[in-house]
N, C-alpha and C positions, 0 to 999 in steps of 0.2 A: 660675176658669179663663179666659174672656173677658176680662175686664178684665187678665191675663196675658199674654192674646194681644194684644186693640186695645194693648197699649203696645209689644210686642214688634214686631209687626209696622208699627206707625205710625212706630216709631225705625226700623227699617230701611228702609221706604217715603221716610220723610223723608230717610236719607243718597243717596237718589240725586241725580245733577245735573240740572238744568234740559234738556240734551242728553239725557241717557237718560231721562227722563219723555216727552221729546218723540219721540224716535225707538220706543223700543218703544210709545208711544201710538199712533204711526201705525200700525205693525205691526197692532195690534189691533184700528184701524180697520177696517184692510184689510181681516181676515180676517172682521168684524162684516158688511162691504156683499157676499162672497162667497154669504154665508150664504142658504139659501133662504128662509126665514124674512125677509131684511132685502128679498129682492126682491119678495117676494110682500105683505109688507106695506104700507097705503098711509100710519102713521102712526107717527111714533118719540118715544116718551115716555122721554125721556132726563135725564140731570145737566148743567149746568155746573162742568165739575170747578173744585176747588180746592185751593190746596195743590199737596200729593203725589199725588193721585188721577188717574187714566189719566186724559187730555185727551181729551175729548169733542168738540172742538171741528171736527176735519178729517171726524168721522161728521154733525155738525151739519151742516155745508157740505156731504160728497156728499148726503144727503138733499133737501137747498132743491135742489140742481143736478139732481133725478132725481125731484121733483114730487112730496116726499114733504112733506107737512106736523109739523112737529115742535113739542113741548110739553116744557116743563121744567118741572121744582116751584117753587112758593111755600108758605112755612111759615104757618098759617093761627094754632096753637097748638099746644097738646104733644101730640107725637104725631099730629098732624093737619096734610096741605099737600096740596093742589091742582094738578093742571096747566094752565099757560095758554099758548096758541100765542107763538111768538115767531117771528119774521121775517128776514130778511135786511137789519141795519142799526140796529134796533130796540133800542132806548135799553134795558140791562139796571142795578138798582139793587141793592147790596151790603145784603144783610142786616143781623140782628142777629149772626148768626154769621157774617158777611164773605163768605156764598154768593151769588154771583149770580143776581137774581129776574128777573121779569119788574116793571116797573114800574107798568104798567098792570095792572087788570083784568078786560081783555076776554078773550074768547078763552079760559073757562073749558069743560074738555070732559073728557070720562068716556071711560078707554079703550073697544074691542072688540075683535071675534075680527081686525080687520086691524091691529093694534096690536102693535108690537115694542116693549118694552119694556125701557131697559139700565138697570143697577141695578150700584153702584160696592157693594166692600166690604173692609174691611181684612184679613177673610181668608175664603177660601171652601174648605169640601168636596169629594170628587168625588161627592160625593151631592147638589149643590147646595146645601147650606144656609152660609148667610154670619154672619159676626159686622160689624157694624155700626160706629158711634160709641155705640149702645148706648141708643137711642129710641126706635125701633121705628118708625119715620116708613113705612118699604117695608112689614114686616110686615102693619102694620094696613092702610096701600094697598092691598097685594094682597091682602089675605083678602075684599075687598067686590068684585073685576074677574076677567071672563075676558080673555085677552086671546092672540095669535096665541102669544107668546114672550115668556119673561121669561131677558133673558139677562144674566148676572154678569162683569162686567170688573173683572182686577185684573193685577197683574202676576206672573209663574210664581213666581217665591219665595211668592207670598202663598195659594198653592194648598197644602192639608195634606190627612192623612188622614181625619180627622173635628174637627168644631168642637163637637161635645155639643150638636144642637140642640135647642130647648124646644119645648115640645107647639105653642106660638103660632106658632114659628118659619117662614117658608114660604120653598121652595126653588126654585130656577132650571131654569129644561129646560138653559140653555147655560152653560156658563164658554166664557169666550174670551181667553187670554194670548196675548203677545209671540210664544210658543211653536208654539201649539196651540191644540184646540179639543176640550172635556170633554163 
């Protein structure tokens, strides 16, 4: 059933244009820096998106502008990645999977309770539980961190009624669409 879904919903993700990636990515920016949750926190452990995945990138930028320090993953090995600060300017190097890392690594830090946390997925519950690429990379992350907020960004089609999550699976306090907010 997952592997049904990551294709169903990745072919649809992927027929958007470059304009609607970008426009409702902003949308759901917005609605991410609204949030009490994004103001109160001093730290945003976030993606560099890729692909078809919500653009990250305009939340990146209000954060640095609003003295928030921000952290993205590096893949360490399976099932296993890291966050390391990155910077305003700050040379990012393309993976093995063509995801943007941080190059360096300085700057290695362990969320907490001031810690916003946005977490991409190809399709998400209104229970919060998300299906993935199907690694388990956020899974295992979060079962070891408390943190202020773990909030799920995807785009409203990609929102269903239930994804059948597994006992390991861990869920999000927020979705945040183009839309709404879950």
């Amino acid at each position: 059933m997952k592997q049904e879904y990551r294709a169903r919903f990745l072919l649809r993700r992927n027929s958007l244009s470059a304009q609607e990636i970008a426009e409702q990515s902003y949308k759901i920016c917005e609605r991410i820096i609204q949030l009490p949750q994004f103001i109160e926190c001093n730290t945003i452990f976030t993606y560099k998106s890729f692909g078809s995945e919500v653009d990250t990138n305009p939340l990146i930028e209000h954060a640095w502008e609003t003295g928030k320090k921000v952290y993205v993953p590096k893949v360490k090995s399976k099932n296993k990645m890291d966050f390391y600060r990155i910077e305003k300017g700050q040379p990012l190097e393309k993976s093995a999977y063509g995801i943007l890392e941080p190059a360096d690594k300085s700057g290695l830090t362990l969320p907490d309770e001031k810690t916003m946390f946005i977490i991409p997925g190809l399709v998400f519950d209104k229970n919060g539980y998300r299906i993935g690429y199907g690694a388990g990379y956020y899974d295992f992350y979060l079962a070891e961190c408390e943190v202020l907020a773990k909030v799920g960004v995807c785009f409203d089609f990609q929102l269903i009624d239930d994804v059948c999550p597994d006992e390991y699976d861990i869920p999000v306090s927020v979705i945040v669409t183009e839309k709404d907010i879950y």
